[in-house]
C-alpha positions as CSV (number, residue, x, y, z in Angstrom):
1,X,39.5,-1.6,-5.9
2,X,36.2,-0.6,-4.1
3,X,32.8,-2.3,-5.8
4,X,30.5,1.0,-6.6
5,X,26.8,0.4,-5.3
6,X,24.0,2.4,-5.9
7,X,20.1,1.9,-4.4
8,X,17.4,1.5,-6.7
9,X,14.7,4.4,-6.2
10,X,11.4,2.6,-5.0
11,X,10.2,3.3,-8.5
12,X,13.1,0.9,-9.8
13,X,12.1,-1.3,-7.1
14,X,8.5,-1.3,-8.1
15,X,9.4,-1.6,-11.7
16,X,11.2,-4.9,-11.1
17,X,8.6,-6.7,-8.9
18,X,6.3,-6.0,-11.5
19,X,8.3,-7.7,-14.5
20,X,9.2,-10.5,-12.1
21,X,5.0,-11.3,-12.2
22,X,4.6,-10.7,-15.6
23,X,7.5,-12.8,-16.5
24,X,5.6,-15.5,-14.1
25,X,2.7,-15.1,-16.3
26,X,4.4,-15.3,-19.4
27,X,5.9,-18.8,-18.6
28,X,9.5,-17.6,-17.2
29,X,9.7,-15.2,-19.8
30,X,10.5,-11.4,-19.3
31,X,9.2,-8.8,-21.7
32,X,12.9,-8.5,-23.1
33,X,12.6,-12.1,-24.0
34,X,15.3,-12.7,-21.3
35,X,14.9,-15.4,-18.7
36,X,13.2,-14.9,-14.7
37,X,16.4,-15.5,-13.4
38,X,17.9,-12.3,-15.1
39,X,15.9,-10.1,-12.5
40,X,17.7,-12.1,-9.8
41,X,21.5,-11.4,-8.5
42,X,23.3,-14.0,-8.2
43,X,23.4,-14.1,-4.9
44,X,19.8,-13.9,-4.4
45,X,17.8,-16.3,-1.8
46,X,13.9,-17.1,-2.3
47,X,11.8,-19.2,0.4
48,X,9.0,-21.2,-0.9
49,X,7.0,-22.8,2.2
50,X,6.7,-26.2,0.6
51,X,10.2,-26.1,-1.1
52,X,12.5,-24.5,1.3
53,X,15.4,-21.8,0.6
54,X,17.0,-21.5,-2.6
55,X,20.2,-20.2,-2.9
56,X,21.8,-18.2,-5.6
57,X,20.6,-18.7,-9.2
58,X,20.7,-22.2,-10.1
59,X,18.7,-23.4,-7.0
60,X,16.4,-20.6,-7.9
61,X,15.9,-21.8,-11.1
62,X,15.2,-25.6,-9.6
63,X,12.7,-24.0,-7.0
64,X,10.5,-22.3,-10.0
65,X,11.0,-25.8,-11.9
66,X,9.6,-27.9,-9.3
67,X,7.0,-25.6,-7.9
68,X,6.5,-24.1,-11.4
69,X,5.5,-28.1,-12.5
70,X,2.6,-28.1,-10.4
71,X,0.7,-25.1,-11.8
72,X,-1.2,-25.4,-14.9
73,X,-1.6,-21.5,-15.5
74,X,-0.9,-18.0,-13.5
75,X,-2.5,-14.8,-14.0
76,X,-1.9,-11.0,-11.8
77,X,-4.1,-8.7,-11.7
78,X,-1.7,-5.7,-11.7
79,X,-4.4,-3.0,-12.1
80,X,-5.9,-4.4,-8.7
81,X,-2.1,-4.0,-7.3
82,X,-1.5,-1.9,-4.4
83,X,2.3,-1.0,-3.0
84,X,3.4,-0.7,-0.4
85,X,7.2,0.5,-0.6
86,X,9.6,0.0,2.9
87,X,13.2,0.2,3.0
C-alpha cells in the first residue's frame, strides 16, 4: 500500500513556524495546549550549534531541555517578522 503525501501550501508552512515560536514563548506549550514536539515528525532533525544534531523526537525534546535550561525567558516579535518562503 502506497503512503499518500501531500505539500503543505507556504501558508501552512508559515502557519507552523509561527506556532513553533509562540509555543517557545509559552514555555513548550502550543496554543492547543499540546506539546512543541507535536509540530515535529517524528523523523524530524534540529541542529543547535552548541548541542549538535538531534534526531527524531526524543532527542529533540533532550536538545530543547538542555538548551531550553539555560534561558530564563524568550520573547518574538512576530509583528516585526518578515518571510521569506523557498521551496
Amino acid at each position: 500500500m502506497a503512503v499518500a503525501t501531500q505539500t503543505m501550501t507556504d501558508e501552512q508552512r508559515k502557519s507552523v513556524a509561527l506556532e513553533y515560536l509562540k509555543a517557545f514563548d509559552n514555555g513548550g506549550v502550543t496554543s492547543t495546549g499540546g506539546s512543541l514536539l507535536d509540530l515535529f515528525a517524528d523523523d524530524a532533525q534540529v541542529y543547535f550549534a552548541k548541542w549538535g544534531l538531534a534526531n527524531g523526537k526524543e532527542e529533540i525534546g533532550r536538545l530543547f531541555t538542555d538548551v531550553g535550561g539555560t534561558i530564563t525567558a524568550i520573547r518574538h516579535d512576530y509583528s516585526a517578522f518578515n518571510y521569506i518562503m523557498s521551496g
